[in-house]
C-alpha positions as CSV (number, residue, x, y, z in Angstrom):
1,X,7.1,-18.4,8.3
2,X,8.4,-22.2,7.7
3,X,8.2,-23.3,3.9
4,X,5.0,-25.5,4.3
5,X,3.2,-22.3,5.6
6,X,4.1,-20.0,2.7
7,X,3.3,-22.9,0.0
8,X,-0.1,-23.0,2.1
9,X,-0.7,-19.4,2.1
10,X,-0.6,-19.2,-1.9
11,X,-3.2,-21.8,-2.4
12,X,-6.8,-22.4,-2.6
13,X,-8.3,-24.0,0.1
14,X,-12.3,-25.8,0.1
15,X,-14.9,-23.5,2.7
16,X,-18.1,-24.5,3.3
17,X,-20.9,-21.9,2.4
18,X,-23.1,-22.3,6.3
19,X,-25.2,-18.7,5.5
20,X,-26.2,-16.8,2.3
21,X,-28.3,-13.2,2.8
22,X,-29.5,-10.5,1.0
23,X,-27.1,-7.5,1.4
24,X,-29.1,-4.6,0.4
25,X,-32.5,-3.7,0.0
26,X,-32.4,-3.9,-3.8
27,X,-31.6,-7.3,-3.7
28,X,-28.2,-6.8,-5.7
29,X,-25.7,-7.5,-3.1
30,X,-25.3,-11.0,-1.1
31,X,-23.4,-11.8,2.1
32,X,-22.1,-15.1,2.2
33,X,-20.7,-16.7,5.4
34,X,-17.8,-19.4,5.1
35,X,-17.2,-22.0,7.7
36,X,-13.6,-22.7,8.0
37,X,-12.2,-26.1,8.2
38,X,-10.6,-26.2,11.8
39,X,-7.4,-27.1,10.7
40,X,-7.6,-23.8,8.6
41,X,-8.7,-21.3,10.9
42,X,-5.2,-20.3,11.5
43,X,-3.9,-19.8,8.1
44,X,-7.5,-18.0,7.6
45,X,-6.8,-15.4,10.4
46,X,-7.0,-12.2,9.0
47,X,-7.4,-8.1,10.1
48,X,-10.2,-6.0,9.5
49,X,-10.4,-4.8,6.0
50,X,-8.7,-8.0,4.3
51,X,-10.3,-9.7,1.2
52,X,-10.7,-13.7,0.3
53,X,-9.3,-14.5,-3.5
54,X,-11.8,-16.7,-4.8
55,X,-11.9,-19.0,-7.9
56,X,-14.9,-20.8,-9.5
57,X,-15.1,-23.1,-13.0
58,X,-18.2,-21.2,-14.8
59,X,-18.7,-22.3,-18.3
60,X,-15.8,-24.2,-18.4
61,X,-13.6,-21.6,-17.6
62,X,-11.9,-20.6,-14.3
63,X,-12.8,-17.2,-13.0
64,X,-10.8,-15.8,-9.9
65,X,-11.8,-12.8,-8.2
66,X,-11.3,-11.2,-4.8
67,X,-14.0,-10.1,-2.0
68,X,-13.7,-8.3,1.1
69,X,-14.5,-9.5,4.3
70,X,-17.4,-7.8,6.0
71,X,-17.0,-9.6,9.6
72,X,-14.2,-9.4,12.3
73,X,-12.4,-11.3,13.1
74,X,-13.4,-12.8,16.7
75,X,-16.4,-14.6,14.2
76,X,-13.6,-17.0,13.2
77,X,-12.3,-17.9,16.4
78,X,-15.4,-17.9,18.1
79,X,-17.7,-19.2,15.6
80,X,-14.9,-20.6,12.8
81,X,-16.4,-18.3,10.2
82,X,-15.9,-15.4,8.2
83,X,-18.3,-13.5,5.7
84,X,-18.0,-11.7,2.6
85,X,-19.7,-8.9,0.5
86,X,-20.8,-9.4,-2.7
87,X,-22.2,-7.3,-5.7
88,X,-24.0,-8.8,-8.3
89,X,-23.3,-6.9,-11.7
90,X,-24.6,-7.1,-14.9
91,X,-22.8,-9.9,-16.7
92,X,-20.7,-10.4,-13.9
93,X,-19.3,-13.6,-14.3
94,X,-18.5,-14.6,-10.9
95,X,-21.3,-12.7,-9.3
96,X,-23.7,-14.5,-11.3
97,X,-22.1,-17.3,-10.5
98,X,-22.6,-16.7,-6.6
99,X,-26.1,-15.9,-7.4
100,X,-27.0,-19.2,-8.4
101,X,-24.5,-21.3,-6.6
102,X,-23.4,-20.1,-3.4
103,X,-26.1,-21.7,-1.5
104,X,-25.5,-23.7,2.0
105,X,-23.4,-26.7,1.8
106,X,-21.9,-25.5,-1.7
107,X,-17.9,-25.4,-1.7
108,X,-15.9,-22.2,-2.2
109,X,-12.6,-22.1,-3.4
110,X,-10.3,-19.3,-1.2
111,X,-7.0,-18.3,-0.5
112,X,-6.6,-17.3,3.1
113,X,-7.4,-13.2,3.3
114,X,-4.3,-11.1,2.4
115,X,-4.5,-6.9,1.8
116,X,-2.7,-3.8,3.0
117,X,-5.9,-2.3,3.5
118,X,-6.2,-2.3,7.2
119,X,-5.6,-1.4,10.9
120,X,-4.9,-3.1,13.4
121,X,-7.1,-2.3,17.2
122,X,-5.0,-1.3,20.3
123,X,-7.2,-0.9,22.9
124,X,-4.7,1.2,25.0
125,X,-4.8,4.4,21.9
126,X,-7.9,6.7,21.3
127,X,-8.0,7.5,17.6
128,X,-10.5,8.9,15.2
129,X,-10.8,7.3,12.1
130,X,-12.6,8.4,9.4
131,X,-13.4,6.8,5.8
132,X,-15.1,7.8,2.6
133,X,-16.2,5.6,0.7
134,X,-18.9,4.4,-2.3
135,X,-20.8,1.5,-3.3
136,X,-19.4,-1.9,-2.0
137,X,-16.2,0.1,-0.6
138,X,-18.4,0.0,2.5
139,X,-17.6,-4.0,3.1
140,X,-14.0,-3.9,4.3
141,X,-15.2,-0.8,6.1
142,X,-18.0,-2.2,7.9
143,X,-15.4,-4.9,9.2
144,X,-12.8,-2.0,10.2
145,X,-15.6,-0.3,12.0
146,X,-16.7,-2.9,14.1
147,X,-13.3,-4.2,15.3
148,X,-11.9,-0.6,15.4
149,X,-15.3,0.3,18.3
150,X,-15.2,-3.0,20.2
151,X,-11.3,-2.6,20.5
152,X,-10.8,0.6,21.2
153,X,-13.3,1.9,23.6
154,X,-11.7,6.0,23.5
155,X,-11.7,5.6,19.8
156,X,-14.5,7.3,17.6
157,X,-15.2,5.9,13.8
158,X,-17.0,8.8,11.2
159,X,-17.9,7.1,7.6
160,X,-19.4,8.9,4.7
161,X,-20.9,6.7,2.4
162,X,-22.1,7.6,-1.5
163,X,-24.7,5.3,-3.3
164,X,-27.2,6.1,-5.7
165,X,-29.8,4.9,-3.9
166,X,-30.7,4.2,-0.5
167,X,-32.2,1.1,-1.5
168,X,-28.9,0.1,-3.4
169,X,-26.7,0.7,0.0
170,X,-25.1,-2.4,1.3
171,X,-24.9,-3.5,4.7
172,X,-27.5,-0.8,5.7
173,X,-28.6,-2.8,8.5
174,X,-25.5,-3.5,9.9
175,X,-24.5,0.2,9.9
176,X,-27.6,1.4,11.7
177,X,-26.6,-1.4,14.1
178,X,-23.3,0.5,14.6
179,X,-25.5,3.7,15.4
180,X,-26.9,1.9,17.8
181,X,-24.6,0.2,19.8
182,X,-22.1,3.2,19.7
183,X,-24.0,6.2,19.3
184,X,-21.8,8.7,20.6
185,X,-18.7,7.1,19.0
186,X,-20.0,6.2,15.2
187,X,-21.3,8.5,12.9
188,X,-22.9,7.9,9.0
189,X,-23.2,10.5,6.9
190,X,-24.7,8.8,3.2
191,X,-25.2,10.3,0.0
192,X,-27.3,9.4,-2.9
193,X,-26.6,10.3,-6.0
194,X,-30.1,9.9,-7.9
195,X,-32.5,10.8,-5.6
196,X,-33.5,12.9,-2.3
197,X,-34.2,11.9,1.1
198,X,-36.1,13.6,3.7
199,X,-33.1,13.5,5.8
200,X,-29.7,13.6,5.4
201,X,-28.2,15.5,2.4
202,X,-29.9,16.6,-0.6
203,X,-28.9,14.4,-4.4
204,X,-25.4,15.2,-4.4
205,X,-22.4,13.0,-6.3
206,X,-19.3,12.5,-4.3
207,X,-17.8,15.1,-6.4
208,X,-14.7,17.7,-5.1
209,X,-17.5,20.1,-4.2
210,X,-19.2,17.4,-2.1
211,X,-15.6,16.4,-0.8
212,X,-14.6,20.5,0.1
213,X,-17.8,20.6,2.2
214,X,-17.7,17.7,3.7
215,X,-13.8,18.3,5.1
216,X,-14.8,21.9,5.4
217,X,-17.0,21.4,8.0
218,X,-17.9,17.2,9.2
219,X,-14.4,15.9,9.0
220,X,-11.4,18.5,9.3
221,X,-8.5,16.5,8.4
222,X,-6.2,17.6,11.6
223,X,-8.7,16.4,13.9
224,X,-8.4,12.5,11.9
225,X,-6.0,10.3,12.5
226,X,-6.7,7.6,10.4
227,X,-8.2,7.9,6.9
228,X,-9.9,5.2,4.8
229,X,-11.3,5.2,1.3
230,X,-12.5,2.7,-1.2
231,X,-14.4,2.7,-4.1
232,X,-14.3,3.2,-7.8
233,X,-11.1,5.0,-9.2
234,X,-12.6,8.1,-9.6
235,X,-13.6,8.5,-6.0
236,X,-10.6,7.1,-4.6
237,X,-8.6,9.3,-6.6
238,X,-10.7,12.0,-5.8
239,X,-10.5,11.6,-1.9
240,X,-6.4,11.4,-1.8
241,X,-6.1,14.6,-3.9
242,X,-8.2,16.2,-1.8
243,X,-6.8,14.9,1.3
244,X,-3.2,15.3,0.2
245,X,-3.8,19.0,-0.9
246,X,-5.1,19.8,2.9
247,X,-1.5,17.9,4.4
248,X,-2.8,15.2,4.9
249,X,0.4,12.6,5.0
250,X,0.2,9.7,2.4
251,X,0.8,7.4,5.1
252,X,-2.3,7.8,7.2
253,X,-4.5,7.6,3.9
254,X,-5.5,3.5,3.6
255,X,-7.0,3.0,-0.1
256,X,-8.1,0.6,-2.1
257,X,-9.8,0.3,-5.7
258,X,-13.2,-2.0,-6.1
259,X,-13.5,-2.6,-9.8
260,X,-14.4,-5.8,-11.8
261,X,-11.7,-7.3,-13.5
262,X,-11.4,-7.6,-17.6
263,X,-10.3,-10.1,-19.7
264,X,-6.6,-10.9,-19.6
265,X,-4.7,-10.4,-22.5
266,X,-3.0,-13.3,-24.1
267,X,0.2,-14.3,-23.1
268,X,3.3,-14.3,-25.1
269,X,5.9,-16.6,-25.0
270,X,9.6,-16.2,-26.4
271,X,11.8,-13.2,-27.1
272,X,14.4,-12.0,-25.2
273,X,14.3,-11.6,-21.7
274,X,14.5,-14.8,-19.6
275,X,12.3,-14.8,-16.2
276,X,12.8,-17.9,-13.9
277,X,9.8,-18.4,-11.5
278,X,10.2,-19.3,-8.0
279,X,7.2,-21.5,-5.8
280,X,6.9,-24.2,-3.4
281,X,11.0,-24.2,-3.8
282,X,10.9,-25.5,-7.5
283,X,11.9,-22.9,-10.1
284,X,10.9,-23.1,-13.6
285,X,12.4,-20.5,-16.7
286,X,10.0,-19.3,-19.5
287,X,11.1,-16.8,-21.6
288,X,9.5,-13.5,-22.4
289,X,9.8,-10.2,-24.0
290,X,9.8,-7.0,-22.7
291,X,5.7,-5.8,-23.3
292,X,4.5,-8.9,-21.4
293,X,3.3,-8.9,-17.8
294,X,5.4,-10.8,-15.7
295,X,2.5,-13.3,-14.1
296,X,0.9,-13.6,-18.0
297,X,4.2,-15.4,-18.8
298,X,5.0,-17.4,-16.2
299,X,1.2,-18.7,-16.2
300,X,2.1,-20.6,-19.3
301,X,4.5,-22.7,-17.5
302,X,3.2,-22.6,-13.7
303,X,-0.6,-22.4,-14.0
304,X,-0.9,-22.9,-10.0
305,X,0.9,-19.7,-9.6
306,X,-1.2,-17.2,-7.1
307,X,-3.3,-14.4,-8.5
308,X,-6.8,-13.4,-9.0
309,X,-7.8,-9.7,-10.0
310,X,-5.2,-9.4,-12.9
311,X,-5.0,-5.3,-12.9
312,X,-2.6,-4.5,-9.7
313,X,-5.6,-3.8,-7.6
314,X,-5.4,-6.8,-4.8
315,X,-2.4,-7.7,-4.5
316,X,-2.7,-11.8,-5.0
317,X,0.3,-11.9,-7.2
318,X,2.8,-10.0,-4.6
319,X,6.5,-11.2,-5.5
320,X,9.5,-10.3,-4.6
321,X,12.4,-9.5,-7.8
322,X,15.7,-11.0,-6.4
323,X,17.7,-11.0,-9.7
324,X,17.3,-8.2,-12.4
325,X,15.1,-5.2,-12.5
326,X,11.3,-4.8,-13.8
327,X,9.7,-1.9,-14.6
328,X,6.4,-1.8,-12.0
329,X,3.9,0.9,-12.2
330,X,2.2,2.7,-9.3
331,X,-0.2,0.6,-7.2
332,X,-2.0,0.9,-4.1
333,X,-1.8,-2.4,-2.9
334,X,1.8,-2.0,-2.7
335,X,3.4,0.9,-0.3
336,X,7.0,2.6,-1.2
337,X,8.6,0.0,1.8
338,X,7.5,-2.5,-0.4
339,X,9.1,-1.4,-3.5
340,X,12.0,-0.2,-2.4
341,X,12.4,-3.5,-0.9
342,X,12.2,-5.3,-4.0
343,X,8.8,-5.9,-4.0
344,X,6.5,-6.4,-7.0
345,X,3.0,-7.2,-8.3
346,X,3.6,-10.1,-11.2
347,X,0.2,-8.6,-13.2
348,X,1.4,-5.2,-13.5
349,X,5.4,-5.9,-13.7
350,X,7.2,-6.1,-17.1
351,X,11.0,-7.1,-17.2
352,X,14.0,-4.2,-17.8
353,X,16.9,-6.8,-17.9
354,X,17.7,-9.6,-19.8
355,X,17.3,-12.0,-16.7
356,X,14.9,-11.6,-14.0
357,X,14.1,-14.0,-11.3
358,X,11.5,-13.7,-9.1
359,X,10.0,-15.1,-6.0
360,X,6.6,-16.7,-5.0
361,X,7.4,-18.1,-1.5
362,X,9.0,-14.8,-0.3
363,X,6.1,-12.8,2.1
């Protein structure tokens, strides 16, 4: 990847909004489809189970936050668009934001789709994937799903999906479309947490009871090849213990945290470790202490620098630590290649040494 590329890939870059619809029957969740410029639609070519890092001015202030994308890919080189999921939460800033504003012809501010959460089809392997997942963890999965059946035509997809409510379930129409198309290869299991259906399972949380039963008897992890799970913390947490504690290896286990993002601390500036920032082949020194996140420093100096969720979770910030040593604490949306390869996610990283240097433009 040339220079020009790289400096492109950690920028924001105007899509048109072309489609805006209701995502669930509640009314809480929106799916809103981008057209991409077609000088774009390159840089914008993603794999199933990617997000978009978005930014808006609301009240004066910028808000970034990231979204997965719910469609495959061959909508963006057929049609030159992509689509996301997203829910609207109480006092969410952003969300409220996209409730009001992201209306056809309105512009939306994204960098081009980035995440470790994905696979990607080979239509010469038969595989069986599986995922468990709750709430909007369903929108990279509905994209992985889709790709994964048209792809692969020996491959199978199982997803168990937790909600509350049926009515709060997102993409439920694109799901039983799934059924559909591929009934003998795509299977939906869904559990609701607050009430009863006729079919299906009874009221039941996605609990480790819930979780023993359901790899007890639907999904026995040596017949899976692929795992998936995304959600809340809990959940997700939940799922790889019990997966790990059946030997299930780390490395076919694809997760990935949905949470919404709080306020960054300030930053602090001074002290006595020195951090010299690297982007668009211009490097600029701030110095730091020890207690401050790496990105929350080298923000007051480089404000274009590349980030959006601020807790570790989507891996905007990526950067790779060529002088000095940091101290980075566990995160999914970096793997042990990564950090033993220098990696690093700027939000979460604190400097160890007295000099640290660290790279932007590296991918």
């Amino acid at each position: 990847m040339n220079r020009a590329t790289a400096a492109a890939r950690t920028r924001f870059h105007p899509l048109t909004v072309v489609d805006r619809d209701t995502a669930s029957a509640d009314g809480a969740s929106l799916a809103i489809t981008l057209r991409v410029p077609t000088p774009l639609r390159e840089l914008f070519s993603f794999t199933p189970g990617q997000h978009l890092a978005v930014r808006a001015t609301v009240d004066g202030a910028e808000v970034r936050r990231s979204y997965s994308l719910c469609s495959p890919p061959d909508e963006l080189t057929g049609r030159g668009t992509l689509r996301i999921g997203i829910r609207l939460l109480p006092g969410g800033v952003y969300s409220g934001h996209a409730a009001s504003a992201l209306v056809p012809g309105a512009t939306v501010h994204a960098m081009p789709p980035l995440g470790a959460f994905t696979t990607s089809p080979d239509p010469a392997r038969s595989r069986r994937y599986a995922a468990v997942v709750a709430g909007s963890g369903v929108t990279p999965v509905l994209a992985l799903a889709t790709a994964a059946l048209a792809a692969e035509p020996g491959s199978t997809f199982t997803a168990v999906l937790a909600n509350r409510t049926a009515d709060s379930t997102m993409f439920a129409e694109q799901l039983a479309d799934l059924k559909d198309r591929y009934p003998a290869r795509f299977a939906l299991t869904r559990l609701f947490s607050r009430e009863r259906l006729d079919v299906g399972l009874a009221a039941t949380h996605l609990d480790d009871a819930a979780l023993d039963g359901l790899l007890t008897t639907l999904l026995p992890p040596h017949q899976v090849d692929e795992w998936f799970t995304c959600g809340p913390a809990g959940v997700v947490d939940r799922v790889r213990r019990a997966l790990a504690g059946r030997g299930v290896p780390a490395e076919a286990v694809h997760a990935e945290l949905f949470h919404a993002a709080p306020a960054p601390p300030p930053a602090t500036t001074g002290g006595d470790r020195a951090l010299t920032v690297r982007l668009d082949g211009r490097s600029t020194r701030v110095d730091t202490d020890a207690g401050t996140a790496l990105l929350d420093a080298a923000l007051t100096a480089r404000p274009e620098l590349p980030y959006s969720c601020r807790t570790g979770v989507c891996g905007t910030c990526r950067v790779r630590v060529v002088e000095g040593e940091v101290r980075m604490p566990g995160s999914l949306a970096l793997d042990e290649r990564e950090r033993a390869a220098g990696y690093a996610l700027a939000c979460l990283a604190t400097p160890l040494s007295e000099r640290v240097t660290i790279d932007f433009d590296v991918v």
